[in-house]
C-alpha positions in Angstrom: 0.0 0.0 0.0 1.7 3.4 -1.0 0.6 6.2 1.3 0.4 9.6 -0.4 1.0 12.8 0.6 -3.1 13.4 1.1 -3.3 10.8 3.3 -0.1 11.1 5.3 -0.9 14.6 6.0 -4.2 13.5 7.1 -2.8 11.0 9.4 -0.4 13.9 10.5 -2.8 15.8 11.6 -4.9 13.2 13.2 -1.7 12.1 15.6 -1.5 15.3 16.6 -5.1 15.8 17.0 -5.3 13.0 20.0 -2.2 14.3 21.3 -3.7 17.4 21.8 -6.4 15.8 24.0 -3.3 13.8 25.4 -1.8 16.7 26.5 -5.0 18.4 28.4 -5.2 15.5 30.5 -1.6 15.7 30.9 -2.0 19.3 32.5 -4.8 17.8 34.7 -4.5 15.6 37.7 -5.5 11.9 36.8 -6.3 8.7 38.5 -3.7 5.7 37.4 -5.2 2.1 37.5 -3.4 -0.9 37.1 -4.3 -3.8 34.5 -3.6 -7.3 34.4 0.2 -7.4 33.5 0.6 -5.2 36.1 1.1 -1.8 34.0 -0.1 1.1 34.4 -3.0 2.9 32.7 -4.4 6.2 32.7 -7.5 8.3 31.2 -5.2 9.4 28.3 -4.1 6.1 27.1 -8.0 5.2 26.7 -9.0 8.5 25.3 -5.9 8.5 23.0 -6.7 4.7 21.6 -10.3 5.8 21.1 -9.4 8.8 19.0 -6.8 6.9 17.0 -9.0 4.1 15.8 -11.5 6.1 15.0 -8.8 8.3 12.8 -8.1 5.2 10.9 -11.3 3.6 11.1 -12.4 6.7 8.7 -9.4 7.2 6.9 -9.0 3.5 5.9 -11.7 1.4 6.5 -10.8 -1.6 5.1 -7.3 -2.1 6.9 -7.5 -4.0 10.4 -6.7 -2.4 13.5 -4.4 -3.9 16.7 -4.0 -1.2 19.4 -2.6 -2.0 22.9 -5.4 -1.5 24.7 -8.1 -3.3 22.1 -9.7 -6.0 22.8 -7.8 -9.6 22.3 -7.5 -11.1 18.8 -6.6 -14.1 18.4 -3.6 -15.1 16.5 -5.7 -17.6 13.9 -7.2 -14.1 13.1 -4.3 -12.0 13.2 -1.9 -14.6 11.2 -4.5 -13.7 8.1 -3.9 -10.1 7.7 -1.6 -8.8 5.4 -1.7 -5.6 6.8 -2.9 -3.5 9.3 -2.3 -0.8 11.6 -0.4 -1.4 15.0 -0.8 1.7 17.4 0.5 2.3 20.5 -1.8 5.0 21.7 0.4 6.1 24.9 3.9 4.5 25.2 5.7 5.2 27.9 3.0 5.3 30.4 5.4 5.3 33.1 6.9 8.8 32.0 3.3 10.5 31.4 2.6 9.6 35.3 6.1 11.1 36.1 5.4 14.3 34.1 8.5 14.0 32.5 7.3 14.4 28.9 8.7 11.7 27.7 6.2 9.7 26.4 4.7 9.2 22.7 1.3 8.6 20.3 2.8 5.3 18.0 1.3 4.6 15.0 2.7 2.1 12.4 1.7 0.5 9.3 2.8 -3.3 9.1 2.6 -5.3 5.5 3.6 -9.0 5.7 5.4 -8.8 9.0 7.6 -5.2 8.2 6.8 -2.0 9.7 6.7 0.0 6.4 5.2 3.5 8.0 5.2 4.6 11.0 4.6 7.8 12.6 5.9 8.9 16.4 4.2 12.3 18.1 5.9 13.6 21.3 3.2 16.1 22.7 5.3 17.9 24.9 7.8 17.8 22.6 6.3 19.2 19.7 7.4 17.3 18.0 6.9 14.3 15.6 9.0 11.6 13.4 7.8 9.5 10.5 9.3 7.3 7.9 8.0 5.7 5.1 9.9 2.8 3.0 9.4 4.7 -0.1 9.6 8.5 1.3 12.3 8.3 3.5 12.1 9.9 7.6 11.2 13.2 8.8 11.4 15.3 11.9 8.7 17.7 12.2 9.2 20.5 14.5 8.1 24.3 15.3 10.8 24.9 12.6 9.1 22.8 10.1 10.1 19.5 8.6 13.6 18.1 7.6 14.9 15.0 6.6 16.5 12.9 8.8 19.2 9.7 8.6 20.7 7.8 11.2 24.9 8.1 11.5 27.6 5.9 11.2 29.5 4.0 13.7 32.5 6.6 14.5 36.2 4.9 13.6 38.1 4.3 17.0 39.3 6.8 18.9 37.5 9.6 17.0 34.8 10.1 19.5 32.5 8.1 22.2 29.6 6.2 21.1 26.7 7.6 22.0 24.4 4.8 23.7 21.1 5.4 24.6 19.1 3.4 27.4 15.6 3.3 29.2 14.9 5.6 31.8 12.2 3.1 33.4 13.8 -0.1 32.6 16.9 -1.5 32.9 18.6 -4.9 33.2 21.6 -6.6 33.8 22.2 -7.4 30.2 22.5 -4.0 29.4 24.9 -3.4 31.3 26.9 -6.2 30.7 26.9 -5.5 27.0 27.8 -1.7 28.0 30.5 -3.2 29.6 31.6 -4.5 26.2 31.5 -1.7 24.5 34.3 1.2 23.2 34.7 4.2 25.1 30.6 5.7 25.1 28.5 7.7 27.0 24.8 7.1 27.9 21.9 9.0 28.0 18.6 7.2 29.7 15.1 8.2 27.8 11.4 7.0 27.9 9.4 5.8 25.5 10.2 5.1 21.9 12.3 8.7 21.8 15.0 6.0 22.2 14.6 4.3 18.9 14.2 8.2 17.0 17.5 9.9 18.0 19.2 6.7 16.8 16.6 7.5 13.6 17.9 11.3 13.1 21.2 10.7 14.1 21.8 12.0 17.5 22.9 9.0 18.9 24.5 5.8 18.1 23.2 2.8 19.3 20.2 1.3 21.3 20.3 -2.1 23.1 16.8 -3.0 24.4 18.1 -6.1 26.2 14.7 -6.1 28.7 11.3 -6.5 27.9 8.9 -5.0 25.0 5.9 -5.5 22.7 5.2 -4.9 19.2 3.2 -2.5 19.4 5.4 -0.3 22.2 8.4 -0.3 18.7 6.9 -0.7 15.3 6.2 2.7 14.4 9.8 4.0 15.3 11.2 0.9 13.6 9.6 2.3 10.4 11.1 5.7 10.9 14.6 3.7 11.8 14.6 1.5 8.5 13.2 4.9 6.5 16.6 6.5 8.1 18.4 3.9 7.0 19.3 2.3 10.1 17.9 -1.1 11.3 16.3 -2.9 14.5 17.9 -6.0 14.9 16.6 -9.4 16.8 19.6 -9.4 19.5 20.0 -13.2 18.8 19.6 -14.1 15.4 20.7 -10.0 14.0 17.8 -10.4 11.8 15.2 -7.2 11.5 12.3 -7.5 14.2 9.1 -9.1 12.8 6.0 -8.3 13.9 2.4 -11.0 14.0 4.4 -13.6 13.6 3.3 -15.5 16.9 0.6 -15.5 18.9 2.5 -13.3 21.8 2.8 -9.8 21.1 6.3 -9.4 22.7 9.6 -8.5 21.1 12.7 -10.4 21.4 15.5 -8.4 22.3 16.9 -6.1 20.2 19.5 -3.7 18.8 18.6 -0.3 17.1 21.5 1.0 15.5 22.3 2.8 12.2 24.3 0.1 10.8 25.4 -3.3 11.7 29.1 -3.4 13.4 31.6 -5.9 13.8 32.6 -4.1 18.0 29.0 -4.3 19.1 28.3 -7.8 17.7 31.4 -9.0 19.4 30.8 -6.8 22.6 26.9 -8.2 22.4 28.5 -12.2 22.3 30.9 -11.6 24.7 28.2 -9.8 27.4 26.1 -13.3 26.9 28.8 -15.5 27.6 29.5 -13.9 31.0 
């Protein structure tokens, strides 16, 4: 399916649109519940999942719909769509309690398996990324829009990586691959931020060696690929899949502009101790 620049602009718009009602409950105080995996949930998530699936409900009718907080499909179902939209209508929950503004509207478009558009709006940001297979990534910001590409690996010595982690969850295997690693820095982020500075080139590389689901990464993993960079399954260095099993969880993974012979040795070497 090509998306054109009538209906990416449309899709734009509506992003922003529920982030806007995002953000008023943002400003507001709100009562947190907890649901059955034990995360959090909030007014905004719901009200941000209602606006989005209506958005695409009307702008595209015939294409399914899997949101985080829709109801269960079943995989029998699910393993018969070639394509339909995956929307994560408030990742990084966590952060949105916090206040700490780091937390995004996900919307992607998945075709056999691939993320192949994908759009990211940070509300209190203002500020939104999307990548398309065909189109390439964008950064849209007060300033307007620019194109964006993820960086190389620098040569040794010429300057630390950059490395980016979570803010709200870290592991032990990330820091063992850290551990691994040429001389870097770190900076620790919410949400799927992470997986767009890696996109536009501000940073280098991000290990998610913890926990994730699909729909939590496969609208900045279309803006990564559209950058040219890739998200890698940590074990087999393949690019993540998505509806390919009947759990919605990732494996772990590596988002990085390029693949690397020092982090692939620094990622084998973390496992083996």
């Amino acid at each position: 399916m090509t998306i054109d620049e009538a209906l990416r602009r449309e899709l734009l718009e509506g992003v922003s649109e529920a982030g806007e009602q995002v953000l008023g409950i943002y400003a507001q105080d709100f009562s947190v519940e907890t649901k059955a995996d034990d995360s959090p949930l909030t007014q905004a998530d719901m009200t941000s999942h209602r606006a989005l699936t209506a958005m695409l409900e009307r702008l595209t009718p015939d294409i399914p719909i899997l949101s985080e907080e829709s109801e269960a499909i079943a995989f029998d179902t699910r393993r018969q769509w070639q394509r339909y939209w995956l929307i994560d209508p408030l990742d990084g929950t966590k952060e949105f309690i916090k206040k700490n503004g780091e937390f995004t509207l996900n919307v992607a478009l998945v075709e056999n398996g691939i993320p192949v558009f994908g759009i990211v709006h940070a509300p209190v940001l203002a500020t939104t990324w999307w990548g398309d297979a065909q189109a390439g990534a964008f950064k849209i910001t007060a300033d307007g829009e620019s194109r964006i590409q993820a960086r190389e690996l620098p040569a040794a010595d010429e300057r630390p990586w950059l490395v980016v982690g979570s803010r709200s969850h870290g592991s032990e295997a990330f820091e063992a691959f850290c551990a691994q690693l040429p001389t870097h820095e770190r900076v620790s982020m919410g949400s799927s931020l992470k997986l767009c500075l890696v996109a536009e080139g501000a940073a280098d590389l991000y290990p998610r060696l913890a926990p994730t689901c699909e729909w939590d990464t496969a609208a900045a993993q279309a803006v990564v690929t559209a950058a040219g960079g890739e998200v890698l399954d940590a074990e087999t260095l393949e690019p993540l899949r998505c509806n390919q099993k009947e759990s919605y969880l990732n494996p772990f993974f590596i988002v990085c502009g390029q693949r690397d012979f020092r982090w692939e040795g620094a990622l084998r070497a973390s496992w083996k101790n």
